[in-house]
C-alpha positions as CSV (number, residue, x, y, z in Angstrom):
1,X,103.8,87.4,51.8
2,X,102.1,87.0,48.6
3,X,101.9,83.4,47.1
4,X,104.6,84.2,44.8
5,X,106.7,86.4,46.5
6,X,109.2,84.4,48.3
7,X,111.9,84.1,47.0
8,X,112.9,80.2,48.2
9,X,109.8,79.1,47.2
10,X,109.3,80.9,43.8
11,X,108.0,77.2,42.2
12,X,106.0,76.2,45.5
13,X,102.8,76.6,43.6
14,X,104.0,75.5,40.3
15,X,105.2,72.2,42.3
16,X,102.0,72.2,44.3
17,X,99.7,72.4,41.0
18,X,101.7,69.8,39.4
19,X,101.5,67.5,42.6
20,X,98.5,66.7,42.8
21,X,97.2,63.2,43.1
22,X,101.0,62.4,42.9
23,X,101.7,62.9,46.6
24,X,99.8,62.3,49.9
25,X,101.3,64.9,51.8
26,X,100.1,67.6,49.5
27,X,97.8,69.1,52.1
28,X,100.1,69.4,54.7
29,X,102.7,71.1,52.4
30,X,100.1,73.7,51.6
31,X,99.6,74.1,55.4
32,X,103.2,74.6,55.6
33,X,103.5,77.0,53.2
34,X,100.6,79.0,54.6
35,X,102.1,78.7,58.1
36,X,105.1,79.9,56.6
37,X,103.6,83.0,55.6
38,X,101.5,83.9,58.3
39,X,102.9,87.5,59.8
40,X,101.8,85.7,63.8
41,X,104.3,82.7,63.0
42,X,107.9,83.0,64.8
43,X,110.7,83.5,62.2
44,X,112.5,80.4,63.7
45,X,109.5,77.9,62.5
46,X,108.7,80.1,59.6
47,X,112.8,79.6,58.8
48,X,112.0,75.9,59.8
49,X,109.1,75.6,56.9
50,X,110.4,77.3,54.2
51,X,114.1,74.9,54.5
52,X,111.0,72.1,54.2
53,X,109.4,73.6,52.0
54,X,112.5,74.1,49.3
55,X,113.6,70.6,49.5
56,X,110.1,70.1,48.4
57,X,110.3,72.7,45.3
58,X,114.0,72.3,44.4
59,X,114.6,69.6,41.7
60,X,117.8,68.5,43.0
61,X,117.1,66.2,45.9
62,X,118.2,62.8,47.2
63,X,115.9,61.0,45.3
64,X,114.8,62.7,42.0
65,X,111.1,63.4,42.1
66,X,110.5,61.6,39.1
67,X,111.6,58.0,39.8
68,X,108.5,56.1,40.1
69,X,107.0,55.0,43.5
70,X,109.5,56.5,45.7
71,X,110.6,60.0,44.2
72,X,108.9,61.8,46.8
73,X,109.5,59.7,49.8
74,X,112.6,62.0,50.5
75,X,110.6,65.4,50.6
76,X,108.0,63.8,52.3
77,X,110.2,62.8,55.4
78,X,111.5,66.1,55.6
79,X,108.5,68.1,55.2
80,X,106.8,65.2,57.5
81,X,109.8,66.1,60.3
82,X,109.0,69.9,59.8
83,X,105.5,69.6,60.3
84,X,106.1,67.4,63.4
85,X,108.7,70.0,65.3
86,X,106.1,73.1,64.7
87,X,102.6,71.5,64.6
88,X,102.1,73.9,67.3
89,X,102.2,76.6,65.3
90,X,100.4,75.4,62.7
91,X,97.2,76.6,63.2
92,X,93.7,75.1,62.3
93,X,93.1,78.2,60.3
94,X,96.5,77.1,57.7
95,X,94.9,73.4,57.6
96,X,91.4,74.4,56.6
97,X,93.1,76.9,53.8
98,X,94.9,74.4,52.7
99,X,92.2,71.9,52.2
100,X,90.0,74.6,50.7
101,X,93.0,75.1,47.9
102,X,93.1,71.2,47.2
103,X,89.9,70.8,46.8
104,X,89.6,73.6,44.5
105,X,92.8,72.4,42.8
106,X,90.9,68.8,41.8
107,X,87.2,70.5,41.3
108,X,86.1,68.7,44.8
109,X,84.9,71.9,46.6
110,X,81.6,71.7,47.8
């Protein structure tokens, strides 16, 4: 899949963009999502991600993302409990592309 070309996660880079240095599980999100897309992941975890990944990019949520302090506590526990039942799969290969996109995201690439 292309960045853009899922259909759940049509905002997920939108989201991710706007996210930054707003959220501390940024890096693992993008991990997710790259997980997610990786043809060698099994559709179950990719299925698994993606539901994850939504609550993350879907504005309606249990607590609204922009209430101060703790709008993203919810989508952080459910991404956080994704991440945990697959970590398996996620491969050091989705971590260090993930990094590499934050770091290019804030201009702290070396």
């Amino acid at each position: 899949m292309k960045p853009d070309d899922s259909r759940p996660l049509a905002g997920f880079w939108a989201k991710a963009r706007a996210s930054i240095g707003r959220v501390p599980f940024l890096t693992d999100a993008v991990a997710a999502w790259y997980c997610a897309t990786d043809p060698a992941t099994p559709s179950l975890v990719k299925a698994l991600l993606v539901g994850a990944l939504a609550y993350f990019v879907v504005p309606l949520d249990a607590i609204p993302d922009f209430v101060a302090g703790i709008g993203f506590v919810d989508d952080a526990a459910v991404l956080a409990a994704a991440v945990a039942a697959v970590r398996r799969h996620m491969t050091a290969e989705h971590f260090a592309k993930a990094q590499t996109w934050v770091e290019r995201q804030t201009g702290t690439a070396a």
